[in-house]
N, C-alpha and C positions, 0 to 999 in steps of 0.2 A: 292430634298431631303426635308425630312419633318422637321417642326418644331423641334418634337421631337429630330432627328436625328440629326438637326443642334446641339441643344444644348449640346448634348453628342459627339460632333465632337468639340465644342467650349471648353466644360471643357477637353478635351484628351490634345487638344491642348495650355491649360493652366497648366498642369501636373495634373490633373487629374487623376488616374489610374482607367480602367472601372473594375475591377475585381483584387480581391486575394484569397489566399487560408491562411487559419487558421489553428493552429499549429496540428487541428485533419485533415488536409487534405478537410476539406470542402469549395467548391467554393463558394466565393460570388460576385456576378455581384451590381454595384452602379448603385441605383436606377433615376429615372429623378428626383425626387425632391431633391434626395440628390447633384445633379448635381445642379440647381439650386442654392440651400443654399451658396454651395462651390465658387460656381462664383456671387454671393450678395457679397458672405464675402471679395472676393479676390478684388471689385470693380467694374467685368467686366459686362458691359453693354448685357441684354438676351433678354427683357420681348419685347421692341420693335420689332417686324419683321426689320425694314432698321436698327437699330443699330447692333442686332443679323448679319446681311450679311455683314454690314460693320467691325465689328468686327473679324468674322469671317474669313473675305477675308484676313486681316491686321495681324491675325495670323498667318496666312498659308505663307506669306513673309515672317515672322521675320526668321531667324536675317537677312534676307536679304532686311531690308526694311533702313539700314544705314550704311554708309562707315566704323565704326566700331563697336563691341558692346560695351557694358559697361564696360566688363571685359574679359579681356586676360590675360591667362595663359602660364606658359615657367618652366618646371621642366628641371631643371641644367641634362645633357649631353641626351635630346632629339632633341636637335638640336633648337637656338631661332629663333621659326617663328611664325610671329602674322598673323590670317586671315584677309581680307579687304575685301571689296564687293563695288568694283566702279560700280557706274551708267554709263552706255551707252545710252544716248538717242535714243529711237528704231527709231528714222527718219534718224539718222547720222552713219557713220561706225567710229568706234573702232578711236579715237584719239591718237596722240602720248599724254603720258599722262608727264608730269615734274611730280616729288613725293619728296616731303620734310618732314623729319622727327624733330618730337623734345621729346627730352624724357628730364623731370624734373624727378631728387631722392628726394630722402625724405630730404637732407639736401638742397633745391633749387637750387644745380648743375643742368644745361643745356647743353645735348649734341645736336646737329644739325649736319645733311646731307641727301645731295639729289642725287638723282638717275635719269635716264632718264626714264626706262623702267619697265613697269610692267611687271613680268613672268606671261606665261601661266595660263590660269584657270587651278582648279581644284576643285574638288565637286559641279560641276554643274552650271545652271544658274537659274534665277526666274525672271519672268518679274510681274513690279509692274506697277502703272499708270502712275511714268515720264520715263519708260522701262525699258530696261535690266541690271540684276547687277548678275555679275559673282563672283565668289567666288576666288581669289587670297592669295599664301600666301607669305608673303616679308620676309626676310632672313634678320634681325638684324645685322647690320657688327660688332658690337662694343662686345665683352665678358660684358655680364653684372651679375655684382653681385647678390646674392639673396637681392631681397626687393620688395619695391612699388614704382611702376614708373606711373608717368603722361605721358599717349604717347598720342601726338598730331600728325596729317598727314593732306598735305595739297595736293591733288592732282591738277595740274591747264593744261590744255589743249585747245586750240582754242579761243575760246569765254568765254569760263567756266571756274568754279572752284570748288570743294568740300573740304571740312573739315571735321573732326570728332576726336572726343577725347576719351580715354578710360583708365580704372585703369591695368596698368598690372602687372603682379605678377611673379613674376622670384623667384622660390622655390626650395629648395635641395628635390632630388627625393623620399627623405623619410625622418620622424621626426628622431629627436634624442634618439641614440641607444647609452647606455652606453661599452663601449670597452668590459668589462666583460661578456656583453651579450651573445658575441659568445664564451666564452670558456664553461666550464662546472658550473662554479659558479653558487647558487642560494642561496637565499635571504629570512627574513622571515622578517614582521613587524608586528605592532596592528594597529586595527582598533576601533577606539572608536565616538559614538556621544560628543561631547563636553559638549552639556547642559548637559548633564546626567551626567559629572561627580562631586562625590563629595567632599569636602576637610576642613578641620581647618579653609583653608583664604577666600572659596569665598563667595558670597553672598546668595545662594538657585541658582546658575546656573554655570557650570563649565566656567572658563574664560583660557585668555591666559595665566597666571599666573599658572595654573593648567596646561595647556599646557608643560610648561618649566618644570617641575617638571615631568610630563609625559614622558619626551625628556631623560630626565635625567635617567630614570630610566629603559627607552630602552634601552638604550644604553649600563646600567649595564647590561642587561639579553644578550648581542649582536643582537638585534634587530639592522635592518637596518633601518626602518622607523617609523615612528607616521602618521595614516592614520586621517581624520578629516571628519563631515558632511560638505557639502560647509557653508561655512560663509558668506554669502552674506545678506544684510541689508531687516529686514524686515518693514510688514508695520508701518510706527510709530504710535505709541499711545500704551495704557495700555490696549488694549482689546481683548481676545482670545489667542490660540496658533498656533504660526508660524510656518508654516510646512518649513521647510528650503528647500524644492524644491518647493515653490511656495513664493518665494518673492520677493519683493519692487521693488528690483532692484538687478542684478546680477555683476553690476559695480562697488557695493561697501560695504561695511562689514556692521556687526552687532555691533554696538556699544555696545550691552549686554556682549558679550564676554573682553569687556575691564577690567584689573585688578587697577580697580582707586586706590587703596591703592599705587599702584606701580610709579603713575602718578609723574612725578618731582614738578607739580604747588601744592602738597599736603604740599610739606617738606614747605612752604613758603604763605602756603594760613590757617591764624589762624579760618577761618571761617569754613573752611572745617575739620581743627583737634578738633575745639569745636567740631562741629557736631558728626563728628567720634567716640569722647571719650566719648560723650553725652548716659544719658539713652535710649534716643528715639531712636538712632541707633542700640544700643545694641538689644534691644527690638524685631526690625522689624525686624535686622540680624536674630533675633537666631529663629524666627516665621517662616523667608523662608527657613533656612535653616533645618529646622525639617519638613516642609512637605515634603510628600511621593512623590510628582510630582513635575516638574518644577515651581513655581509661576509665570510666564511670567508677569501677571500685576503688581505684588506687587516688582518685581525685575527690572521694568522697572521705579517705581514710583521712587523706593531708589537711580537706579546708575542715571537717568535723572536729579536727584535736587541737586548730591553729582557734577555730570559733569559741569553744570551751575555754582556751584563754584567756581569748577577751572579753568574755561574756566574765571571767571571774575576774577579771580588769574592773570590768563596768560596776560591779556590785561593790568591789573593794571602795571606789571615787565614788560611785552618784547612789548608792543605798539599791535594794528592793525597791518594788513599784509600792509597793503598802506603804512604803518609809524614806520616799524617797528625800535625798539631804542637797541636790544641786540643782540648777535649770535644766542639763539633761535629763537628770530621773524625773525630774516631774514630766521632762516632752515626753519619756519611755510610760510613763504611767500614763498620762494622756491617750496615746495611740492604744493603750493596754484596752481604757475603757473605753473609748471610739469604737474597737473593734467588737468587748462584747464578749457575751457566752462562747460562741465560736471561735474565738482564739484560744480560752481558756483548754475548748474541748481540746484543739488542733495540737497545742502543747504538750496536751496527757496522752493524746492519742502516740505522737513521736517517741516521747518518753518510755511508754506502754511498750512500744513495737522496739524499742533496743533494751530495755532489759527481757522481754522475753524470747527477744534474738528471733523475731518471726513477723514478717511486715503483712504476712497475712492475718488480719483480726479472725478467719475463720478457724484458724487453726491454733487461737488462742485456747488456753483451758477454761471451759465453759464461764469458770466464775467473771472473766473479764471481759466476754461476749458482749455484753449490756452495760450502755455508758450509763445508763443507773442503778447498776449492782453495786452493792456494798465494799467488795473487794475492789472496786476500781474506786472510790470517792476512799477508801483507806489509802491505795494509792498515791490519789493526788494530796494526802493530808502527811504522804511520809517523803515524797518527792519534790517538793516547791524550787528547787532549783532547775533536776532535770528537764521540768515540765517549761521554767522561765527560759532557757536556753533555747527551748524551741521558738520561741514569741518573740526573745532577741534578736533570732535572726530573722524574722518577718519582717519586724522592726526595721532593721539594717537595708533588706531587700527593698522597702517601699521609699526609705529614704534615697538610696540608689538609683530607683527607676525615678523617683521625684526628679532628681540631677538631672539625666538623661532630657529628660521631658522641656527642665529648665533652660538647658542649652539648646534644642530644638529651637524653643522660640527665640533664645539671645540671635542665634545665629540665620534670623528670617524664615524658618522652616514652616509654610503653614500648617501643619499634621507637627502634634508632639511623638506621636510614635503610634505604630502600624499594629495591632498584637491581634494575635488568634486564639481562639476562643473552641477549645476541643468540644467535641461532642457532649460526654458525659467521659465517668470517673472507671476506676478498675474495682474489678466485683469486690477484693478485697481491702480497699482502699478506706481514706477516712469520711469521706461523703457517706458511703454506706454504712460504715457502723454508724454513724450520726446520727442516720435517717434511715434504719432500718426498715422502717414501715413505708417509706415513699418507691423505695424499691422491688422491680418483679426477682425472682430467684429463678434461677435454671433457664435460665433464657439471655442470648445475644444479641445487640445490633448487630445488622448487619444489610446487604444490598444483594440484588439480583443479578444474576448472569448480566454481563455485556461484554461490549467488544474487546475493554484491556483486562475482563476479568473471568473469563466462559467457563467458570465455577461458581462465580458467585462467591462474596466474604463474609466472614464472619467475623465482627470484629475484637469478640471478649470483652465487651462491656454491658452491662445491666442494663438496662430502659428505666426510667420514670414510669409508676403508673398513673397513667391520667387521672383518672379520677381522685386518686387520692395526692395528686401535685395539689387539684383545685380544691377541697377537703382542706388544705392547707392552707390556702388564700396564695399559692404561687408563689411563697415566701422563700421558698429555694432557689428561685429560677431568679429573682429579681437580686437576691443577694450574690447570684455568679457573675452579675452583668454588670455589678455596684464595684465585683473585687475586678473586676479584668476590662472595664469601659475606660481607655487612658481618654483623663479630660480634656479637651483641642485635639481627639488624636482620631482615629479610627480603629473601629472591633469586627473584625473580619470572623463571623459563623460559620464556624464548619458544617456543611451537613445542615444549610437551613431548613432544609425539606423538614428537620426533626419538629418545627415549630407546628406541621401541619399532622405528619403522620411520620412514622417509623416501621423498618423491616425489623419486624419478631422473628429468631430464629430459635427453636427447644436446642438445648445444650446437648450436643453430642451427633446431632443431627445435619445437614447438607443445606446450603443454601433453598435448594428446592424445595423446602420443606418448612420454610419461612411466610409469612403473612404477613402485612403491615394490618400500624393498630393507628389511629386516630387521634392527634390530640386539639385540643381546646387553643386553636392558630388565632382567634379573634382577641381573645385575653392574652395568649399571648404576645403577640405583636403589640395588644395595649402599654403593653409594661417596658418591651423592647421600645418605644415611640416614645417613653413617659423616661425614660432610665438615658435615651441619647440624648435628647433636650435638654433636658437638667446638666448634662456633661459636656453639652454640645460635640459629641462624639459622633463622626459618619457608620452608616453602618452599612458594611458589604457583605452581602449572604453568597454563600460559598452553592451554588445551585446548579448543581453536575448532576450527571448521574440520570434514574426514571424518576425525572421531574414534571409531572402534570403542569400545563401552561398557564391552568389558575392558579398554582401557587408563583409564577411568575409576575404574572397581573397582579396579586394581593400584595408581594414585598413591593413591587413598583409604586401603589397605589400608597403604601405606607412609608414610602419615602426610602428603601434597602435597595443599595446600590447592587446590581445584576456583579454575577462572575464570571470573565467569558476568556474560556483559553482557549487557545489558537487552532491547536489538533482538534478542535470540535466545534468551529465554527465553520462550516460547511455549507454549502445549497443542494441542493435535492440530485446533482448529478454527481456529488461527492468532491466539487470544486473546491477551492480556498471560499469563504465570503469575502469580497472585495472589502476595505476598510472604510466605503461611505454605509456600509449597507451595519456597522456595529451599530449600539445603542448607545445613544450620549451618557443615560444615569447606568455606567456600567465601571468594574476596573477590567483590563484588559490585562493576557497575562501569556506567555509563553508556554508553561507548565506549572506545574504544582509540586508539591511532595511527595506525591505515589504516582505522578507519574515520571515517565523518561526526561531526561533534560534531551534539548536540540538537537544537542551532539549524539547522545544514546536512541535519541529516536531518528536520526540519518543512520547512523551504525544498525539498527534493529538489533541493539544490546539488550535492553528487556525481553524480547522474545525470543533469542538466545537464550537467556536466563530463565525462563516461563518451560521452553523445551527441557534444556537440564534440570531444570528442578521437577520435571514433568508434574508441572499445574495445565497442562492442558487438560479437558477430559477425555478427548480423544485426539491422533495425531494427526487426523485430516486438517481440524482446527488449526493446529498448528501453521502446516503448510498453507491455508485460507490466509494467515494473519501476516507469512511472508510475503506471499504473493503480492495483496492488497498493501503492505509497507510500499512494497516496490513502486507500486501505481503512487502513492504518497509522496513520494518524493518527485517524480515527475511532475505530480498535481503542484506542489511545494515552490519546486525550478520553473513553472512555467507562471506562477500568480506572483513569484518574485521577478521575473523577465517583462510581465505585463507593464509592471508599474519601472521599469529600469531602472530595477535593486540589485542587478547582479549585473558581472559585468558580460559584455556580448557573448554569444554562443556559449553560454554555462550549460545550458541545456546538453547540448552538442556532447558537449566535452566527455571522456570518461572521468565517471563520479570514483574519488576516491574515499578512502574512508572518513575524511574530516568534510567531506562532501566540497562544493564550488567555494570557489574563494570568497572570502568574507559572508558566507553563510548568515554568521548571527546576527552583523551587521545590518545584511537585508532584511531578516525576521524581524528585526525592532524597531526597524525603520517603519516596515510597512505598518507596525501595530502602533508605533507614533502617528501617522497618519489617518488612524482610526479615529471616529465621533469619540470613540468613548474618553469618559473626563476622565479617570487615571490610567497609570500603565505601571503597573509593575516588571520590574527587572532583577530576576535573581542572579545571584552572584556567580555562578552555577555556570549561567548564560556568558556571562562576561570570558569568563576565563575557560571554557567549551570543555567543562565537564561531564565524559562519557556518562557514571554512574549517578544513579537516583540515590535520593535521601531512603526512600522506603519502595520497598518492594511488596504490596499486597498479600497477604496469602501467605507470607512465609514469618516465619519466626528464628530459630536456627539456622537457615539454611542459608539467611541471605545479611551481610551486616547492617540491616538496620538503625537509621537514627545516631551512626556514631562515626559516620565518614568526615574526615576532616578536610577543610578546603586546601588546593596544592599549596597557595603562596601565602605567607603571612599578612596580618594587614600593612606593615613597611613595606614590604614588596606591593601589596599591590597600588600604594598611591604613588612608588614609582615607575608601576608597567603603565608605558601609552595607552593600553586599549581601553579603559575605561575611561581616560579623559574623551579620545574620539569616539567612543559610542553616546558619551553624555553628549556630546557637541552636536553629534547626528540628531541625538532626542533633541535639544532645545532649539531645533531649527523650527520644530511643532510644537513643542510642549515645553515648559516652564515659567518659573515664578516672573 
């Protein structure tokens, strides 16, 4: 075998995938350099000819190169049986073998017992270099519950012995399906970015305070839910805008979103009520809250110096978490240790990134590189306040989103709250220094050419290496779904495709220059099915995009509600899908975040914008995507005239720019009318917002992630249009 050939035999056998096809049907075979890049990034050794055969050789064993793997799986009534792979040394026949078990739960109960006798192979055998290891699978006597179990085995025979440990995962055979599901019931909510909204109390960014008032006022319309952007903490400092699917870390919130007015350490901190009633507050409020965008920096300066207050409020009254002197500081000590090594980390890391005034850890000086280098554990031994400041306000945030959730239910809501759940973190965020080793380097997600994107993205964020996620026992992935699953609520996946496979792109490089890599979708979905149950959280995989039809079948099969927007539910002549022909276990939805709201995709404002910015790659494309707009809307006005959503001769009529009358009315109509059991409605829709949240592909060029909605939340609970669109909905759908 040639070089060449090894090394595409080497990335296959790392999950590599050699080939896919793009959502127009065109083949693309992964190139050797892109083979290369993929196996740099993932660690494995190529360039050497003897490491390349050794490596090589050493793949071609696994799993059968240890008595167990890292991770085993057991979904509740397939019967519990783990694989094992004893060695047989090829000079010796087949031992009687003694086999002893030990399974530790999560609460450190030990069960033990032994067996004589291994049963027969099955799936084969593979000889390595201390010989033969057969594939066996042992029959768990004990019924065990769903969870996380430490299973240890100690095979002992003749002269010898073997050991091996593994994480195993005993999962109900599908997530959490609310009882209503299977009758004929369905459901509408909203969908809102958070910073974007705006109100009387907040500061120039919507907070959770806004949130509860939001909750509130779904509820009057019988709205089932309040959908949310993930809220996961971004980079700190006062520089740029945070795109909320690329940040800091996914473990833990945005402390922007805190409503400090609401904070208890206010009613009792005189520093903070000067400040507050102070000209200079008045001032900077009413400067951020008059701009046209988000202020990210200027709203990060105001709540950072007002937080630091009360945080030196909080210690003044209720002690440190070491020492704490009241019933608050013990709840703040409590949640301290609930949460664990990783808040600790989360606190030093924040602390870390403003005194060295650089939110990138890569551009720290080396010494601080390593969360267990000595200069950083001096650090956390000369900083114990700076570092509590940051905990406090997690603190703060989880009591906040608690409230939120709380009044969902007062207020009949069956979903405590909607929240999404970003792909992964930003290369230079606190995920990755954390977990330096679970990450590949020099490498993007990212997606294939299609029709709203004929370049193909790239997103700027790292991948997970599989193998060493599983190496880990998954303990990352179960702990981003423990911090972001709202309990009674639902957790909407970005990019569930990630659970199966991922587009690898080398850094610097063009989408076409990308491969998808493979990951371990059976374990994972075990843990996504074991982490909803326990929370009884719905879950909706976000499934756009070049989505192979098995991973459709698999989320369906595991109980992950389908995502099905409207622009791309289509029949094979490029029709609307009529609304019997949706999927009942589906949420149903207008548009998304990257893509055009109603309004902008009747206008063909994104492709306006796609020409200027020239993200075409070429400009026939361009003119292809007007054209085809054009038929879109026809297609659009005559599946809305079908069902008599519009009113007579709309078609007919000259379409003006806000398009036929009551437009959005009819889109949500018809998507009320749909099987599928929810529907979401972003706020976007309501109030016929031209511009999108995010624009793909662009960074500088386009305002991203910081448009603020036109009307405040007072205005909008007294414009008519959302009471008669909710009335339209709940003539199909509501509680």
């Amino acid at each position: 075998m040639s070089q060449l050939a090894k090394i595409a035999a080497l990335g296959r056998l790392c999950g590599i995938i050699p080939e896919y096809f793009d959502n127009f049907g065109r083949r693309h075979r992964t190139s050797q350099s892109t083979f290369r890049a993929l196996l740099t990034a993932m660690g494995v050794p190529w360039e050497d000819p003897a490491e390349l055969d050794r490596e090589l050789a050493a793949k071609r064993l696994a799993p059968y190169d240890r008595l167990l793997s890292p991770v085993a799986v057991v979904f509740q009534g397939a019967g519990c049986r783990v694989p094992v792979f004893p060695l047989i040394p090829a000079d010796q026949a087949p031992p009687r073998l003694e086999v002893r078990w030990e399974i530790t739960d999560e609460a450190g109960r030990v069960q033990t017992w032994e067996t004589v006798a291994l049963p027969p192979g099955k799936g084969g055998s593979r000889r390595g270099p201390e010989g033969w290891r057969t594939r066996v699978e042992l029959k768990l006597p004990a019924r065990l519950k769903p969870g996380y179990y430490d299973l240890c085995l100690r095979l002992a025979g003749g002269t010898r012995e073997e050991t091996g440990c593994c994480r195993l995962i005993v999962a109900p055979d599908r997530a959490y399906l609310p009882e209503w599901l299977t009758d004929d019931q369905r459901l509408w909510g909203f969908n809102v970015p958070l910073y974007a909204l705006r109100s009387e109390n907040n500061w120039g960014i919507g907070d959770f305070g806004d949130l509860l008032a939001l909750t509130d006022w779904a509820g009057s319309l019988n709205a089932s839910f309040v959908g949310v952007n993930p809220l996961h903490a971004p980079a700190s400092g006062a520089k740029g805008v945070p795109s909320p699917y690329s940040p800091s870390s996914r473990l833990f919130r945005n402390f922007l979103y805190l409503d400090l007015e609401a904070v208890p350490e206010l009613a009792i901190s005189p520093a903070a009520q000067a400040f507050l009633a102070g000209p200079e507050f008045r001032r900077r409020k009413a400067r951020l809250v008059h701009e046209p965008l988000v202020p990210y920096p200027g709203v990060f300066r105001l709540k950072r110096r007002v937080l630091e207050m009360l945080y030196r409020t909080f210690l003044d009254r209720h002690g440190p978490a070491e020492a704490p002197r009241t019933a608050r500081g013990e709840e703040f000590a409590r949640y301290l240790a609930e949460r664990g090594d990783a808040l600790g980390q989360f606190g030093l890391y924040q602390a870390l990134t403003e005194s060295l005034k650089q939110a990138d850890w890569r551009r720290w000086p080396r010494a601080f590189q390593d969360p267990q280098a000595a200069a950083v554990a001096e650090f956390r031994r000369q900083h114990p306040a700076a570092i509590g400041l940051h905990q406090y306000g997690q603190w703060l945030a989880a009591a906040q989103l608690g409230q939120v959730c709380a009044r969902a239910r007062s207020r009949g809501l069956p979903f405590t709250l909607y929240q999404d759940l970003a792909l992964a973190g930003e290369a230079g965020g606190f995920d990755t220094w954390a977990n330096q080793g679970l990450f590949a380097r020099g490498i993007e997600i990212g997606a294939p050419a299609d029709a709203f994107n004929p370049r193909g993205q790239s997103w700027g964020i790292p991948p997970l290496i599989p193998e060493r996620l599983r190496e880990a026992g998954h303990r990352f992935f179960m702990d981003i779904l423990r911090a972001n699953a709202p309990p009674g609520g639902m957790l909407r996946i970005d990019h569930v495709m990630g659970l199966f496979r991922l587009f690898w792109i080398p850094r610097g490089e063009t989408a076409s220059q990308g491969a998808y890599v493979r990951y371990p979708s059976r374990e994972l979905l075990a843990i996504l099915c074991l982490e909803s149950a326990r929370r009884r959280t719905l879950i909706i995989g976000e499934d756009l995009g070049t989505v192979p039809p098995s991973v459709r079948r698999d989320l369906d099969r595991r109980g992950a509600l389908s995502y099905r927007v409207f622009y791309f539910e289509r029949n094979p002549d490029n029709s609307f899908r009529s609304p019997e022909e949706y999927p009942r276990r589906a949420m149903a939805a207008v548009t998304t975040h990257d893509l055009p709201t109603l309004m902008g995709f009747w206008q063909g404002r994104d492709l306006e914008l796609k020409r200027f910015l020239t993200l075409y790659p070429c400009p026939h494309l361009a003119d292809a995507d007007a054209a085809a707009r054009e038929e879109d809307r026809r297609r659009l006005v005559a599946a809305l005239e079908n069902l008599h959503l519009l009113p007579t001769g709309s078609g007919a009529a000259p379409q003006t720019r806000t398009g036929p009358e009551d437009l959005p009315g009819g889109v949500v109509e018809y998507l009320a009318r749909t099987r599928a059991a929810l529907l979401e409605l972003r706020l976007e829709e309501v109030f016929k917002v031209a511009e999108q949240q995010n624009l793909p592909g662009t960074t500088r060029e386009h305002p991203n992630w910081n448009r603020k909605l036109p009307l405040s939340l007072e205005e909008m609970r007294r414009d008519p249009e959302p009471a008669r669109l909710a009335a339209r909905l709940n003539r199909y759908r509501g509680r």
